[in-house]
N, C-alpha and C positions, 0 to 999 in steps of 0.2 A: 518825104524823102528829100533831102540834100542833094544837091549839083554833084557834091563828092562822095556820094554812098557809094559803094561796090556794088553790083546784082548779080548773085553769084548765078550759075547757068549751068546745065546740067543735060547729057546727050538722050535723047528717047531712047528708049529702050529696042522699039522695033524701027526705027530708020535712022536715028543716029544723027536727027536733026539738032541744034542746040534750042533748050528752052529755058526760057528766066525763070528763075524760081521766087514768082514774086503772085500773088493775091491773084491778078488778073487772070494768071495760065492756070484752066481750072481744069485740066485734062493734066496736068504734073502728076506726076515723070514725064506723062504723056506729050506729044506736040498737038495731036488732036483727038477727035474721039474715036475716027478710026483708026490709029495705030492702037487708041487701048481696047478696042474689041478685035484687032487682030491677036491682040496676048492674050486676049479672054479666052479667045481661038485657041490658040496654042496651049494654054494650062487644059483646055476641056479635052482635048483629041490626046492629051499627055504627050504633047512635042515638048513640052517643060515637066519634069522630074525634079522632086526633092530627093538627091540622093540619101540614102539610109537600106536598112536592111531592107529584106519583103514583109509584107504585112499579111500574117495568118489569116485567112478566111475561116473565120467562127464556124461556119454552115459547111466547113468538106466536111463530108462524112466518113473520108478514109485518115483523116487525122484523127478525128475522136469519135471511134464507135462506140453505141450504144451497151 
């Protein structure tokens, strides 16, 4: 890399620290490894949500009787 490169840089996600987006930062997006097990956190407890419709459960039994 060149004296004049740019390194573009980019906010974490969970604290909003900046990080370069470059080879070395191996936790990107991430700043470290525990902010990206705090998002792990948060997709697993469903504090993050893919908005969209609901998703049918196959197995109610009062939507499709036998």
């Amino acid at each position: 890399m060149t004296d004049s490169a740019i390194i573009t840089t980019v906010k974490c996600p969970s604290c909003h620290k900046p990080v370069a987006w470059i080879a070395a930062e191996v936790f990107k997006p991430f700043c470290s490894e525990r902010c990206k097990l705090i998002d792990l956190g948060d997709w697993a407890t469903e504090a993050h949500k893919i908005p969209g419709p609901a998703v049918i459960d196959l197995a109610d039994e009062e939507l499709f009787p036998d």
